[in-house]
N, C-alpha and C positions, 0 to 999 in steps of 0.2 A: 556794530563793531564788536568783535571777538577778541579780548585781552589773551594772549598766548604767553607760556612761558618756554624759556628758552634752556633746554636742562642738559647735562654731560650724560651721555652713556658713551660708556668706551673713550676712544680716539675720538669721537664724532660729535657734535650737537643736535640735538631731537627737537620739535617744535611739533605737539601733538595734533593734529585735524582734528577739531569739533566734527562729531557724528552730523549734524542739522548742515553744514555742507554738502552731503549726499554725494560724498569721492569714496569709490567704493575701494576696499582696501587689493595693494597689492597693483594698481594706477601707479603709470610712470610718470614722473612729471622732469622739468627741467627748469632750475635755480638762476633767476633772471636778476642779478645785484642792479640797483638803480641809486640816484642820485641821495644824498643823505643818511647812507646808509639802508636802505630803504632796499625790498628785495620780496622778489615774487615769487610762484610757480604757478606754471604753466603744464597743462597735460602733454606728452611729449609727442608729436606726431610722429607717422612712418614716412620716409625715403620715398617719393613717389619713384624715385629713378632705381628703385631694389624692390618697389613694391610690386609682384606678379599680378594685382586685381587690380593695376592702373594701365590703362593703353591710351595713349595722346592721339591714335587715329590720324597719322598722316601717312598711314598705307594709301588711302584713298585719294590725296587730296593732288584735285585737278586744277590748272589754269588754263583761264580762256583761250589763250593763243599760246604759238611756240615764240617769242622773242628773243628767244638763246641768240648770242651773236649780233643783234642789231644796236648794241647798248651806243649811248653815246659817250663819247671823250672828251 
């Protein structure tokens, strides 16, 4: 456990990163408030749905039969 202090610059409140976490500076993260006050960060992922390096690959995808039309009521 890492005692943090919580200090004003600006408008805003600072909470310093101990270097021995090994978050390399200039990491986005996103501010998770939890129950008792109590409140995380989390590294911020990307948008798979804006991300160009992600393809979900259902160009390809085949079913065994055609059963268009046969459904039941």
């Amino acid at each position: 456990m890492f005692p943090l202090k919580v200090r004003e610059q600006g408008n805003s409140l600072v909470v310093t990163v101990p270097k021995k976490f090994g978050i390399k500076s200039g990491t986005e993260v996103v501010a998770v408030k939890g129950k008792g006050n109590s409140f995380s960060y989390v590294p911020k992922l990307a948008n798979p749905f804006t991300d160009p390096t992600i393809h979900f690959g259902h160009d390809q995808e085949a079913f065994p039969d055609d059963s268009t039309g046969r459904e039941s009521l």
